[in-house]
C-alpha positions as CSV (number, residue, x, y, z in Angstrom):
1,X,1.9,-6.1,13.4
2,X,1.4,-2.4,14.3
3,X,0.3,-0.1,12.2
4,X,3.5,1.7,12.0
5,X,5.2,-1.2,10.5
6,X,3.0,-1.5,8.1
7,X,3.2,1.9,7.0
8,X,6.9,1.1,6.9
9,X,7.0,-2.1,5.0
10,X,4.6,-0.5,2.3
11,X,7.2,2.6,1.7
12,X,10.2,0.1,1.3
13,X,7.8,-1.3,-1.3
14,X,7.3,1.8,-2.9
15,X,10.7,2.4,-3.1
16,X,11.7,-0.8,-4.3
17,X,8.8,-0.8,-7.2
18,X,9.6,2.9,-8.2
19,X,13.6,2.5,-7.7
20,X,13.6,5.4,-5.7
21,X,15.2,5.6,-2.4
22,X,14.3,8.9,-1.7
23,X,10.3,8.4,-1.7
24,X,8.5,9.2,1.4
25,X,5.3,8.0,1.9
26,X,2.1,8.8,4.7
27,X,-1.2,8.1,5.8
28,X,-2.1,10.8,3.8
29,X,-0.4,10.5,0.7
30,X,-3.0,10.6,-2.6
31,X,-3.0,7.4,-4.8
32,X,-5.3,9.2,-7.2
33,X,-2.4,10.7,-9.2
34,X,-1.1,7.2,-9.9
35,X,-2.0,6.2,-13.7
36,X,-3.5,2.2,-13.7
37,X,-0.3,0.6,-14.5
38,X,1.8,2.5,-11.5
39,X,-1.1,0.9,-9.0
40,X,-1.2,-2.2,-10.4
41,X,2.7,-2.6,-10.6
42,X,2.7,-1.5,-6.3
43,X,-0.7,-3.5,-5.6
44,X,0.7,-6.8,-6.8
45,X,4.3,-6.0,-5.0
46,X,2.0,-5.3,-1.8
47,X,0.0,-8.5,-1.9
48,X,3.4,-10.6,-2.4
49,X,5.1,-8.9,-0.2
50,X,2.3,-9.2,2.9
51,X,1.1,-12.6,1.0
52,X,-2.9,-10.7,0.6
53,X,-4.8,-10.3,-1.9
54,X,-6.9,-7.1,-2.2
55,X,-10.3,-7.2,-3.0
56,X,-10.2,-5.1,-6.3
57,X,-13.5,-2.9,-5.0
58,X,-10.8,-2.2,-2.3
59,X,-7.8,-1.3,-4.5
60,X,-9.2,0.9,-7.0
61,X,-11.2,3.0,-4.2
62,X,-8.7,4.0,-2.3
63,X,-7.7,7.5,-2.0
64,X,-4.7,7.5,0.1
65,X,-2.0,5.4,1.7
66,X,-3.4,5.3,4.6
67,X,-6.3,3.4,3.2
68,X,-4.2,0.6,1.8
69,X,-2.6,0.4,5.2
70,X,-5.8,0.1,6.9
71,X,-7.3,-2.9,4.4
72,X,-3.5,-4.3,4.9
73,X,-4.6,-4.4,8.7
74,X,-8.0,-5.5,8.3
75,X,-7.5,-8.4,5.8
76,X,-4.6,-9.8,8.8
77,X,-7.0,-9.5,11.5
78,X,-5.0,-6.6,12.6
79,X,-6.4,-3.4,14.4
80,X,-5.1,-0.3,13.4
């Protein structure tokens, strides 16, 4: 899977968990501003949705999208 698609399957996600259809997500959108329970609730619909599971070092470092993409692609054997 490219990386594009990727990027793609996770906004549907964020949609989906946020019940917004107007979200728009990048590489370079922040997850800092997210309070635990918004992560958690997107992180679990992520992992069933790819069939992962995120290391939680991983998870609760990560700054922006695009580095949830890139441990996406790196825990399928994927290169980005």
């Amino acid at each position: 899977m490219r990386r594009e698609e990727v990027l793609e399957r996770v906004q549907a996600i964020f949609k989906e968990v946020f019940n917004d259809t107007s979200l728009f997500v990048s590489d370079n959108t922040p997850v800092k501003e997210w309070d635990s329970f918004e992560r958690i609730d997107l992180i679990v619909a992520i992992e069933e949705k790819f069939g992962i599971r995120f290391p939680m070092k991983k998870i609760m470092t990560a700054k922006t999208i695009g580095e949830i993409v890139d441990t996406i692609l790196e825990m399928e054997g994927l290169s980005s």
